[in-house]
N, C-alpha and C positions, 0 to 999 in steps of 0.2 A: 330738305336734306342737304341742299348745297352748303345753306348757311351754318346750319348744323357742324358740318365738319370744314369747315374754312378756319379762318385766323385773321383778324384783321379786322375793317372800319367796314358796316355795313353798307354801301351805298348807294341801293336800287334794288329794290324788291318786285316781282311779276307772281302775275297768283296763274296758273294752267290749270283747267282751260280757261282763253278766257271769255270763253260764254256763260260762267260761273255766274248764281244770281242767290243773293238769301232765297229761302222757301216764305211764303205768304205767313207760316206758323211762328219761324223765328222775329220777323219783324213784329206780329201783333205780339210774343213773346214781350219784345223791348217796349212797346206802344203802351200795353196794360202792368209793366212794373213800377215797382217803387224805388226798385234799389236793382241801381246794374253794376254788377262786380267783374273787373277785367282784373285777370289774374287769379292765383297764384300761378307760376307757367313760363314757360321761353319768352324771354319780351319776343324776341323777331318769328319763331319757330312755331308759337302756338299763339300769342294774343297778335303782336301783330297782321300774321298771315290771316287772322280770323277779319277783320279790319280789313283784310283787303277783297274781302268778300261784297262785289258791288250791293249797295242797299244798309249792310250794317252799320256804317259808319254813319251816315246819313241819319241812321233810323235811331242811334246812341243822340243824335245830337238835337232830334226832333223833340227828342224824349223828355218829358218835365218829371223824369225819376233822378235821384240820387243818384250820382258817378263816383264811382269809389275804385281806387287802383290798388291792387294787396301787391306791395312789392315783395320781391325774389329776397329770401334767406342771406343767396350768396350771388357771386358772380357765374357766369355758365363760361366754361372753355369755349371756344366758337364763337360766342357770342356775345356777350359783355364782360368781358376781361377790363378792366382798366375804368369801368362805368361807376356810377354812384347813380343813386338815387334819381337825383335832377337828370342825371344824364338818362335815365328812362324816361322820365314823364318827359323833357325834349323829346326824344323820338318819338314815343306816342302821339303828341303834340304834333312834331314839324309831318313826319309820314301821313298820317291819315287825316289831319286837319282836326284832332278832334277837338273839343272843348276841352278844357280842364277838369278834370275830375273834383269835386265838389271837398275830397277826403282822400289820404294817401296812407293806409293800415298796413306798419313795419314791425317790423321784429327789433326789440332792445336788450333781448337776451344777449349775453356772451357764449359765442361758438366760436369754433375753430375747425378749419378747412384744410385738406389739403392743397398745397402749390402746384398750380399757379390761386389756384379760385382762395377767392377771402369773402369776410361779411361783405356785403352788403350796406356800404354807409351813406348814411339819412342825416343829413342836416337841413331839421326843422327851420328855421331859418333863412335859407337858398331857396325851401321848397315853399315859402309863404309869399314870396314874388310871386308866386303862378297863383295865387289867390286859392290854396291848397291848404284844408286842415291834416296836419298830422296825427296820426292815433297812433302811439309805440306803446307795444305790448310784450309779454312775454309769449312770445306762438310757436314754441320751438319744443317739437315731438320726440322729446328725453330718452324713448324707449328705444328711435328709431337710430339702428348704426350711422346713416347719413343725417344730417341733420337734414332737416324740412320742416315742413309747414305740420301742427298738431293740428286736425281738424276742427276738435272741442273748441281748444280755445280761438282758433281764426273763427268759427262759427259764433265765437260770444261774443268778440271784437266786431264784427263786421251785423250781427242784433240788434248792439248799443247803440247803434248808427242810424236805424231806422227811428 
């Protein structure tokens, strides 16, 4: 919640309590997948904090399933204001020590946000240094007044993958 409504550069995350431990079911969860999707979501407020979950991070990395990261639409007030693309998979990266994600599934539609928040920009290119395939799709939920993630198609995008 702190993060949530602050302003500014993230610099130090704590998870309370912290006796905090994955459950036995989430790890074999990660153990018997093919395909672990982090995201759509808060990079710092919902994926990261999940990640700081003692054991998931570890149990993501143990794992010889497919890592696939669905970046964010747009920017989040609070949160990544001023970020791009790489500047996620960085933090996901430098924060929890993860591995790279094997696949990075963006949005290439044209949206429009209100200010401060803007798309979301992905250059394929920056993100193939982190040894990152790109997938840009059209995954933007037309019906929906905010724009967001369409399930249909992030669910066909993120299928293909398998």
């Amino acid at each position: 919640v702190a993060l949530a409504l602050s302003h500014g550069n993230v610099d130090e995350m704590r998870l309370t309590p912290t006796t905090a431990e994955a459950s036995r079911e989430a790890i074999e969860a990660i153990e018997n997948a093919q395909q672990i999707v982090l995201g759509p979501g808060s990079l710092y407020t919902s994926i990261l904090a999940t990640l700081l979950v003692p054991g998931i991070a570890e149990a993501i990395n143990a794992s010889s399933a497919r890592l696939v990261y669905v970046a964010n639409v747009s920017t989040q007030d609070g949160e990544t204001l001023g970020m791009d693309c790489a500047d996620h998979l960085a933090a996901l990266i430098r924060r929890r020590g993860m591995r790279p994600p094997a696949a990075i599934v963006a949005n290439e539609a044209s949206v429009t946000f209100p200010p401060p928040l803007e798309p979301l920009q992905v250059d394929s290119e920056v993100l193939a240094t982190y040894g990152v395939d790109v997938v840009l799709g059209h995954l933007v939920d037309l019906s929906s007044t905010v724009p967001r993630h369409d399930p249909v198609r992030l669910g066909g995008a993120l299928a293909r993958l398998i």
